[in-house]
C-alpha positions as CSV (number, residue, x, y, z in Angstrom):
1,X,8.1,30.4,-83.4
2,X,10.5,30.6,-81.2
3,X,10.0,33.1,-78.3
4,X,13.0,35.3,-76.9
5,X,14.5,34.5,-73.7
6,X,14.3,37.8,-71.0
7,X,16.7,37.7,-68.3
8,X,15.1,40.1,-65.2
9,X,17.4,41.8,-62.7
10,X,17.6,44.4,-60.0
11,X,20.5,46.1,-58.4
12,X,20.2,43.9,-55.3
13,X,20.8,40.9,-57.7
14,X,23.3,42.0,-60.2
15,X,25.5,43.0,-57.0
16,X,25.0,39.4,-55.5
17,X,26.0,38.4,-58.9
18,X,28.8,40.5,-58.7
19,X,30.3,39.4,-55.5
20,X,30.2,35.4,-56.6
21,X,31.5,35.5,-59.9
22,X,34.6,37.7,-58.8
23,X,35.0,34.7,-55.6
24,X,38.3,33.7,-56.5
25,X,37.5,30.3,-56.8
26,X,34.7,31.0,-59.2
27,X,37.4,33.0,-61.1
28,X,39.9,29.8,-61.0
29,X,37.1,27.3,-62.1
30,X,35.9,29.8,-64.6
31,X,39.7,31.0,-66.2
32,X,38.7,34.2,-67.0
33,X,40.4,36.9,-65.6
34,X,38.7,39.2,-63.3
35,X,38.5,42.1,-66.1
36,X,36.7,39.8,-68.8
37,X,34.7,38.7,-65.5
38,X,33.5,42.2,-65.2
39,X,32.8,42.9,-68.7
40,X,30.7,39.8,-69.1
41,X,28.5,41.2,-65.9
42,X,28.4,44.4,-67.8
43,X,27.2,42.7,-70.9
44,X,24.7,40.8,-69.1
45,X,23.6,43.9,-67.2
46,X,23.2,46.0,-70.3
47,X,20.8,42.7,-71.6
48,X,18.4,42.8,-68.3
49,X,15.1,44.1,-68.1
50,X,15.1,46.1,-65.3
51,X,12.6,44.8,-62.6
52,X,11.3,47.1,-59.6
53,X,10.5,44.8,-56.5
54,X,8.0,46.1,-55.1
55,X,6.5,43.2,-53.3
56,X,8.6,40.7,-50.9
57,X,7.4,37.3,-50.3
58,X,9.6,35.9,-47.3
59,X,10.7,33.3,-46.6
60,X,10.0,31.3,-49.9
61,X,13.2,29.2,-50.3
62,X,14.6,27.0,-47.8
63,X,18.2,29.2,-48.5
64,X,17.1,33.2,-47.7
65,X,19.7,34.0,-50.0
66,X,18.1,33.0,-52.9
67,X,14.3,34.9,-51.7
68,X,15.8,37.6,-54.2
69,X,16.0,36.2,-57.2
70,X,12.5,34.5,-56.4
71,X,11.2,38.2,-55.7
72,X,12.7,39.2,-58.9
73,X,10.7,36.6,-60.7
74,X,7.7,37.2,-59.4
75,X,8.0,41.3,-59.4
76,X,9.1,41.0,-63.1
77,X,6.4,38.2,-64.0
78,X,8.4,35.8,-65.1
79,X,7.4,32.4,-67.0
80,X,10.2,30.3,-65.1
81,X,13.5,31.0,-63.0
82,X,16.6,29.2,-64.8
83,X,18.7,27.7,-62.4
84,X,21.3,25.2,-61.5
85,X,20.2,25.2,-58.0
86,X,16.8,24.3,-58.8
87,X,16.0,22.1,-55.8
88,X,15.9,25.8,-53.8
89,X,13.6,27.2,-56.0
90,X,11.2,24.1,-57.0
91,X,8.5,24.6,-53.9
92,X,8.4,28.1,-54.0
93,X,7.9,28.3,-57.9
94,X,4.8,26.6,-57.6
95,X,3.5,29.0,-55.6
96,X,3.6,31.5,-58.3
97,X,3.6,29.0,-61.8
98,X,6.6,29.6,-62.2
99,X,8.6,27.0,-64.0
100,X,11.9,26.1,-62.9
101,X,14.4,24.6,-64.9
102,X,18.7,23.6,-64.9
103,X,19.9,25.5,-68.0
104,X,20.9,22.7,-70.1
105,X,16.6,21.9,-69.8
106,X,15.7,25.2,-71.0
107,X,18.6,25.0,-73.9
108,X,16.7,21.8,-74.8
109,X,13.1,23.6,-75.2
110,X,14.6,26.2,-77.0
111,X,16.3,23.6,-79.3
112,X,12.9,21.6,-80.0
113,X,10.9,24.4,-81.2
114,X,13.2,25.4,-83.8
């Protein structure tokens, strides 16, 4: 059986994601517009389990930039953190078993077990 993929967020983290998609070279790369760019952040906020952070590791990754979407992880007890930058994340996973995978790996699992 195939288990259901949870995507965790806090406001700190859905603001960060915020401010890089609407980068206008994100927006270029991307060809959406900066409307349908909002309403996909909308969607995807609407989808999000809300996660309090309560506790703050720091420093865990070797970028302090991504130390919030590690403390989301960990605060929302996450199986694994899905992530094109996953040589940021890798070390400090571990520290929690927390998997961490590029999307198109996760894709793959999902794929297999159907």
């Amino acid at each position: 059986m195939l288990r259901d993929l949870t995507i965790l967020m806090d406001y700190k983290l859905a603001c960060e994601y915020r401010d890089v998609a609407l980068r206008e070279e994100h927006l270029a790369i991307s060809g959406k517009t900066r409307q349908e760019t909002e309403q996909l952040l909308k969607m995807l906020k609407a989808i999000a389990e809300p996660v309090l952070v309560l506790v703050r590791h720091r420093p865990l990754s070797p970028d302090a930039d991504d130390d919030m979407v590690l403390d989301v992880a960990v605060n929302g007890n996450a199986d694994a953190i899905v992530t094109n930058n996953t040589k940021h994340f890798r070390e400090a996973a571990k520290s929690f078993r927390l998997d961490t995978l590029a999307p198109a790996e996760r894709l793959r699992k999902f794929q297999k077990r159907s």
